[in-house]
C-alpha positions as protocol buffer text, in pm:
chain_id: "A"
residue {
  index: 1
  type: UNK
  ca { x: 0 y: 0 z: 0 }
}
residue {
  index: 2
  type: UNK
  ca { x: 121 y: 372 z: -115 }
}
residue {
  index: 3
  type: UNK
  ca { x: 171 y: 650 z: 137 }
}
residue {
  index: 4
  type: UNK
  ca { x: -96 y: 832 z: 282 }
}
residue {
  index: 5
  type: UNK
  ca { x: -100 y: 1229 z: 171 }
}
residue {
  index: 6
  type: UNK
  ca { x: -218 y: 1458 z: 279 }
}
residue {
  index: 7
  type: UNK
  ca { x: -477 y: 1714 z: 73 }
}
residue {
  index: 8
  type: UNK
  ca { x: -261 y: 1978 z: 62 }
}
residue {
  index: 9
  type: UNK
  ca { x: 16 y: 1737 z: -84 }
}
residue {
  index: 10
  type: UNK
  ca { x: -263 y: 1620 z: -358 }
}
residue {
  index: 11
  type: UNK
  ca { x: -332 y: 1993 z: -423 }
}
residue {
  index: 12
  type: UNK
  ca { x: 42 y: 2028 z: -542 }
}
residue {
  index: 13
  type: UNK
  ca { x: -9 y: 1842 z: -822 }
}
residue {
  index: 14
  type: UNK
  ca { x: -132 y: 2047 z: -1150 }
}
residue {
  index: 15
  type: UNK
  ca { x: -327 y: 1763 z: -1354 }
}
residue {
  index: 16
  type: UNK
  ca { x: -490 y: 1996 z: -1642 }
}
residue {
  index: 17
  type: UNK
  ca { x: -688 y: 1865 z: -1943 }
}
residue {
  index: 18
  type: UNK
  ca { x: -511 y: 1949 z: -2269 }
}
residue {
  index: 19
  type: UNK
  ca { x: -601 y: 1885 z: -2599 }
}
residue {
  index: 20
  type: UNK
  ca { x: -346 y: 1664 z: -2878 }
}
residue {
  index: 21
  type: UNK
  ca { x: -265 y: 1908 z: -3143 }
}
residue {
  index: 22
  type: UNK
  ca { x: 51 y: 1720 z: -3277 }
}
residue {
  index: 23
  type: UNK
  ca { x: 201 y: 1353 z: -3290 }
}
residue {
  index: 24
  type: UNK
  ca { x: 562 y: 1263 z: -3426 }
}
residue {
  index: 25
  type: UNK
  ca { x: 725 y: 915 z: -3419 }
}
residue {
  index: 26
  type: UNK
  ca { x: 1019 y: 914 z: -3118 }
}
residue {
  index: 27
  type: UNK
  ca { x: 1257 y: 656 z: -3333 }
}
residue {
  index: 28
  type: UNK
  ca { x: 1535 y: 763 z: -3078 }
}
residue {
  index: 29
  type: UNK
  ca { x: 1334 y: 652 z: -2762 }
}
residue {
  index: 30
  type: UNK
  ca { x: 1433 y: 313 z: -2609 }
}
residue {
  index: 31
  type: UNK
  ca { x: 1085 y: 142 z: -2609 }
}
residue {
  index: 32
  type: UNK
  ca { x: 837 y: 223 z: -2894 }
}
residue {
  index: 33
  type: UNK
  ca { x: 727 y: 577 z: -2819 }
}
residue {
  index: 34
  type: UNK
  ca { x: 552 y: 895 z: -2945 }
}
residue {
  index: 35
  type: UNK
  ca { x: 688 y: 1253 z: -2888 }
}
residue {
  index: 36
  type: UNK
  ca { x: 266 y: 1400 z: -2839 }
}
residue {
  index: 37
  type: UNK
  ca { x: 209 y: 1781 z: -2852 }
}
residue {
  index: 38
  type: UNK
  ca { x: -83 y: 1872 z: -2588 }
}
residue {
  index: 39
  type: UNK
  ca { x: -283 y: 2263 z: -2599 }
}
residue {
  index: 40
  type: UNK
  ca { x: -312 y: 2337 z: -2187 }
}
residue {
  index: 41
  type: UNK
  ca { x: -520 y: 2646 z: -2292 }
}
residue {
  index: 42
  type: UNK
  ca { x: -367 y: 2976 z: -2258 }
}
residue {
  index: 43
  type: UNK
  ca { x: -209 y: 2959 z: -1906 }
}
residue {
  index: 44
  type: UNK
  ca { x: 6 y: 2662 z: -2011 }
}
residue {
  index: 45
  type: UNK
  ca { x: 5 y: 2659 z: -2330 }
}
residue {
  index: 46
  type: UNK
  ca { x: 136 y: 2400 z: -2573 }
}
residue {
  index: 47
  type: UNK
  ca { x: 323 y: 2119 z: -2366 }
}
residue {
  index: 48
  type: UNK
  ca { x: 523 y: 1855 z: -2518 }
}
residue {
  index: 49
  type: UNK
  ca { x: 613 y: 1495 z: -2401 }
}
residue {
  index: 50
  type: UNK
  ca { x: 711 y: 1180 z: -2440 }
}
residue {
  index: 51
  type: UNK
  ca { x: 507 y: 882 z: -2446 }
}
residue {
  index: 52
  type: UNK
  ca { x: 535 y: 489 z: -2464 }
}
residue {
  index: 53
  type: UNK
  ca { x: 153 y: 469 z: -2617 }
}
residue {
  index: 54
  type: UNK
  ca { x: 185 y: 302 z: -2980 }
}
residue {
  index: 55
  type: UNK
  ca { x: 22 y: -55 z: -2873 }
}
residue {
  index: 56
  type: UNK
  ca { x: -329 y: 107 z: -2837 }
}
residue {
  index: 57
  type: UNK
  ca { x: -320 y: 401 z: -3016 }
}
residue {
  index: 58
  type: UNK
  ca { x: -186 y: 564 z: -3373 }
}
residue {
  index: 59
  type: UNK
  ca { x: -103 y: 931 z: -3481 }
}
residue {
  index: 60
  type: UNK
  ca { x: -442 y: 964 z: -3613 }
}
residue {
  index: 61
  type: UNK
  ca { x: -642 y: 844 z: -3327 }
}
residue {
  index: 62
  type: UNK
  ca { x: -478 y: 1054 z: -3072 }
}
residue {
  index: 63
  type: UNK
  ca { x: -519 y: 1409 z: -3251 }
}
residue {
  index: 64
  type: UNK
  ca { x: -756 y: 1624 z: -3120 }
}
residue {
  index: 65
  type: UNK
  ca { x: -796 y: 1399 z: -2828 }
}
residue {
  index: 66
  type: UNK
  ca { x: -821 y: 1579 z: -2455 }
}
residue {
  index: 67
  type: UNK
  ca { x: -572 y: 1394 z: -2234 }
}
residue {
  index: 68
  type: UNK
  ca { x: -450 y: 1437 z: -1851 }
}
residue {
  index: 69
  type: UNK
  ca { x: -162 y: 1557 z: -1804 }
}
residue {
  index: 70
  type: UNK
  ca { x: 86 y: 1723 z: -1474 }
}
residue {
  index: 71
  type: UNK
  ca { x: 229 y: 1990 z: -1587 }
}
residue {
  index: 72
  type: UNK
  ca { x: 431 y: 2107 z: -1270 }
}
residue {
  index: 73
  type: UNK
  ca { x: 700 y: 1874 z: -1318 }
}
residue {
  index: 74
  type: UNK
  ca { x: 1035 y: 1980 z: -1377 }
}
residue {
  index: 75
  type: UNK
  ca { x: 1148 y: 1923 z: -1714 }
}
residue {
  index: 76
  type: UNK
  ca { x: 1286 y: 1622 z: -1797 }
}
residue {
  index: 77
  type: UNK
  ca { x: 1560 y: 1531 z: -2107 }
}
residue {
  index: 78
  type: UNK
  ca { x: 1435 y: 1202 z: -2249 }
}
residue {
  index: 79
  type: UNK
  ca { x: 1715 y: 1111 z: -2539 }
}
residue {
  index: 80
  type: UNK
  ca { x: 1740 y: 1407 z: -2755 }
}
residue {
  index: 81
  type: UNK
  ca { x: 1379 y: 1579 z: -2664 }
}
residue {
  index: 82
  type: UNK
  ca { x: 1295 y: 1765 z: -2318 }
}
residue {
  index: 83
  type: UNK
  ca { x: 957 y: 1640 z: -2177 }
}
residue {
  index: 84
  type: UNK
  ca { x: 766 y: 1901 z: -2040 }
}
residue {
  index: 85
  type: UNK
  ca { x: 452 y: 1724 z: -1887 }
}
residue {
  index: 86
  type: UNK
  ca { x: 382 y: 1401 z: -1756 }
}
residue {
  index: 87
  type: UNK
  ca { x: 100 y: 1199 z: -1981 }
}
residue {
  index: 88
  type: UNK
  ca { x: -120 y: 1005 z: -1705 }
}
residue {
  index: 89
  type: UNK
  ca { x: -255 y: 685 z: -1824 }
}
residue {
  index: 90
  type: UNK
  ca { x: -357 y: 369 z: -1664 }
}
residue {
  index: 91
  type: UNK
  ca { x: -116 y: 24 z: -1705 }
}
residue {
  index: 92
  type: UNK
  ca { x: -311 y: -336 z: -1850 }
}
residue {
  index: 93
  type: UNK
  ca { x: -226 y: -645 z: -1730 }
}
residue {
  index: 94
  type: UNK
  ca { x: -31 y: -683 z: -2064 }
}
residue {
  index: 95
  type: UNK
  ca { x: 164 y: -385 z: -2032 }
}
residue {
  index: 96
  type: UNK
  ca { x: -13 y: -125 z: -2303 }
}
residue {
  index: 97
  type: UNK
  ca { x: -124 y: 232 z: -2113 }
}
residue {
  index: 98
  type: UNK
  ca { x: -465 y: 347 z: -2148 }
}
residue {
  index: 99
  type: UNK
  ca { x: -456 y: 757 z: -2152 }
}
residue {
  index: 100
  type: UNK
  ca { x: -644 y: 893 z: -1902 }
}
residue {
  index: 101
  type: UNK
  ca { x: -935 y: 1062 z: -2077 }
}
residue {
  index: 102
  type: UNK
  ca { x: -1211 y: 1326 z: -1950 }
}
residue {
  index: 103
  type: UNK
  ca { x: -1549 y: 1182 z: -2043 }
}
residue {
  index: 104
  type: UNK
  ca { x: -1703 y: 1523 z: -2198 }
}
residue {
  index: 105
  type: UNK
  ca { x: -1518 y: 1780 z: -2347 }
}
residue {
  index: 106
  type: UNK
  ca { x: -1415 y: 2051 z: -2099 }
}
residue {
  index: 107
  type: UNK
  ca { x: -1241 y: 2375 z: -2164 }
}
residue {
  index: 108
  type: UNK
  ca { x: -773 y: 2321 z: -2179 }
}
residue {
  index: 109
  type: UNK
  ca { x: -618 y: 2394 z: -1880 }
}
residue {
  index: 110
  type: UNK
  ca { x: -935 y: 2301 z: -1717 }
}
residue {
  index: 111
  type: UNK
  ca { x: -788 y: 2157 z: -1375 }
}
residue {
  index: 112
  type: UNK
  ca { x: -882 y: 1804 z: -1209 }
}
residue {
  index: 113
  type: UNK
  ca { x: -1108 y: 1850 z: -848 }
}
């Protein structure tokens, strides 16, 4: 079992809604991975990452999307590309992540409660 936080510790953490607005292949990662381009809205604006998503999902299906990201990391170099938000997903028994999603469309940079 994880460490109890406290609310204030959970508050810490930005997790904003962004929108996909770009997806290039990330030949230089070490496991199969895209290099995703995510629209926080106009306080964060456009974020980029790195993500090891190609078993469930292609180029196409991910544009436009509205994912969950934190984007109060630090950035991070990952190869030759600095990742500036952390996709959240959840992990499958086999391994393949399943982006973490809002249901309805809600305005980027909209902030999880």
């Amino acid at each position: 079992m994880s460490e109890t936080i406290s609310w204030d510790d959970f508050a810490k953490v930005e997790l904003r809604v962004g929108t996909v607005v770009e997806v290039q292949p990330f030949p230089e990662a070490r496991k199969p991975a895209y290099i995703i381009h995510v629209d926080f809205g106009p306080e964060f604006g456009v974020r980029k990452s790195s993500a090891q998503i190609t078993e469930l999902y292609t180029p196409e299906t991910l544009m436009g999307r509205q994912v969950v990201g934190v984007v109060n990391f630090p950035v991070k170099q990952i190869g030759p590309m600095r990742s500036e938000f952390l996709l959240t997903g959840f992990q499958r028994e086999d391994g393949a992540v399943v982006i973490t999603s809002p249901e309805q469309a809600v305005p980027n940079g909209a902030k999880l409660c």
